[in-house]
Structures are given as C-alpha cells and as structure tokens.
C-alpha positions as CSV (number, residue, x, y, z in Angstrom):
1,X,-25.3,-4.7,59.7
2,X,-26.3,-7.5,57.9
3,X,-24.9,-9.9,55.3
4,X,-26.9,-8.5,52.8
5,X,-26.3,-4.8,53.7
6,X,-22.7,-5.7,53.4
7,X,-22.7,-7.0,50.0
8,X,-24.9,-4.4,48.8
9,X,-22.2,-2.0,49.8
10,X,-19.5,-3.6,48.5
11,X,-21.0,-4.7,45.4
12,X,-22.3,-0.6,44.9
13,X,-18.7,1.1,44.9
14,X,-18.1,1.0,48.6
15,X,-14.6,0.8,49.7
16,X,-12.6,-1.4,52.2
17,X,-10.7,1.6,53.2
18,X,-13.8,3.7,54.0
19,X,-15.4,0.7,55.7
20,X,-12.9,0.5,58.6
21,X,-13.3,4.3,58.9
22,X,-17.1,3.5,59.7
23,X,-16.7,0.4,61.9
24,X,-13.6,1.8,63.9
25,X,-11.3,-0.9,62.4
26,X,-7.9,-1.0,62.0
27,X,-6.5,-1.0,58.5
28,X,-3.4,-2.7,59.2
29,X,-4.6,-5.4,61.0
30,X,-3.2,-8.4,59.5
31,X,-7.0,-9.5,58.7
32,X,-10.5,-8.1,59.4
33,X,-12.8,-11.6,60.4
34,X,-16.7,-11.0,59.5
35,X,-18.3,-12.8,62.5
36,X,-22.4,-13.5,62.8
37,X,-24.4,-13.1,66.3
38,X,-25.3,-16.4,67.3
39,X,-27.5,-19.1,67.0
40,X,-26.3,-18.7,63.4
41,X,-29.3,-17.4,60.6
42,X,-29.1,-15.6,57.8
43,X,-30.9,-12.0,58.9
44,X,-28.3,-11.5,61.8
45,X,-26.6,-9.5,62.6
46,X,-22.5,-9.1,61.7
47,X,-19.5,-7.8,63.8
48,X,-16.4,-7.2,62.4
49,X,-13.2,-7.9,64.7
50,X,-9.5,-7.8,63.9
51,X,-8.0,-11.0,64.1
52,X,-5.2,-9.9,67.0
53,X,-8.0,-9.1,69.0
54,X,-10.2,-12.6,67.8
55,X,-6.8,-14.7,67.9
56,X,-8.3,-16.5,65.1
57,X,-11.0,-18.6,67.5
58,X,-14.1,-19.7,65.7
59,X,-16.8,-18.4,68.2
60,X,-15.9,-15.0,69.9
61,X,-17.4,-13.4,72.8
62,X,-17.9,-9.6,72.8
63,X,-20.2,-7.3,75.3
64,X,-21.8,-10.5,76.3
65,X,-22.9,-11.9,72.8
66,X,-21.5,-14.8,71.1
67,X,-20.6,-14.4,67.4
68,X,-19.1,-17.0,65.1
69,X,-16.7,-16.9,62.4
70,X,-18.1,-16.8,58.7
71,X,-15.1,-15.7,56.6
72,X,-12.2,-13.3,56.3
73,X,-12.5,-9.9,54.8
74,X,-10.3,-11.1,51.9
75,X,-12.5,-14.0,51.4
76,X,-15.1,-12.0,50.9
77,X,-13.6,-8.9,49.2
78,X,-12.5,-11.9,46.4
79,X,-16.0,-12.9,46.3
80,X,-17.5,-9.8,45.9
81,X,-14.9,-9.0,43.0
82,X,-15.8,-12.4,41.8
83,X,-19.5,-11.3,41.7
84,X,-19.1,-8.7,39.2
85,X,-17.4,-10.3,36.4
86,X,-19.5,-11.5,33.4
87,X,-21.3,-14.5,34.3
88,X,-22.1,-13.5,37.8
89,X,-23.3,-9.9,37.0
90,X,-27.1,-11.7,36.7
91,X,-26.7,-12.5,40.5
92,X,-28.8,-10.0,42.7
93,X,-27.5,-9.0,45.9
94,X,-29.8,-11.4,48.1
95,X,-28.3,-14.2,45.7
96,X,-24.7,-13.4,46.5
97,X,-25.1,-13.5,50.0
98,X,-27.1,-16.4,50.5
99,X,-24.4,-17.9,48.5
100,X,-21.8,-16.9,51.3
101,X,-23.7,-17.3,54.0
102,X,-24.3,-21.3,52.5
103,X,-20.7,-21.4,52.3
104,X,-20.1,-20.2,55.9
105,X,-22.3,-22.8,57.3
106,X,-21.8,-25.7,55.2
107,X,-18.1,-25.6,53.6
108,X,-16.0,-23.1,56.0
C-alpha cells in the first residue's frame, strides 16, 4: 500500500477498526507506526507495525527490508480528520499526502 492509497481510504469512509482487520494488526496495541520501505520516496511502499514489536526505533528491519518511521496512526488519523473540515475539503487526495509525506521527511 501506498501513502496515497491510505489516505484515499481513510479520507473515503474507511475505518481504523476495519483496517487492522485487513493488515493483521492488533487493535490494542498501544500505537500502530506507519513506516516507508527505504531509500525513502514518495511512491513506496508502507508497512504498518505495532510499536511493541518496533520498540519505537526510527528505521525497522522486517523480512530483510528496511523501513523508516513516517508518523503514528493517531498522527495521521488527526490529519486525515483535519483534512475534511471546511477549508481543507478543496485538498485532493495526492495533495494530502504529499503534505504528510513533506512532513515525514522534513519536520518529523
């Protein structure tokens, strides 16, 4: 999955809830972390990991990849509520997650 196929479902009803379902996460983790397959760019692809297994590290090795942290899922659930008031409504979906990805990258 991609940054901009996450958004899209998120910003078109899709729930957290049913999300873990389809990744095999667990819901009471104290925190889902959205990571990206490394060298970082935006089309890459995302892996979601809970943070007991991550122990919070900023780059993450799993089945021989390396992925870095981007944000939290309640970072980005906030964002994505954020995204559908009033004045951000005119933002597509592309927009949104270049945004976040910029963020990521340049502020995190």
């Amino acid at each position: 999955m991609k940054l901009l196929e996450l958004v899209s479902y998120f910003r078109n009803g899709g729930s957290y809830e049913e999300f873990c379902q389809l990744q095999s996460l667990d819901q009471q983790s104290e925190v889902v972390e959205i990571y990206m397959k490394n060298p970082l760019k935006f089309d890459n692809d995302l892996k979601f990991f809970e943070i007991e297994k991550t122990e919070g590290i900023f780059e993450y090795e799993s089945d021989g990849v390396i992925y870095s942290n981007l944000f939290d899922f309640y970072y980005f659930l906030e964002a994505i509520e954020e995204s559908k008031n009033k004045q951000n409504q005119s933002f597509s979906d592309e927009e949104i997650a270049r945004l976040l990805y910029n963020y990521a990258i340049n502020d995190a």
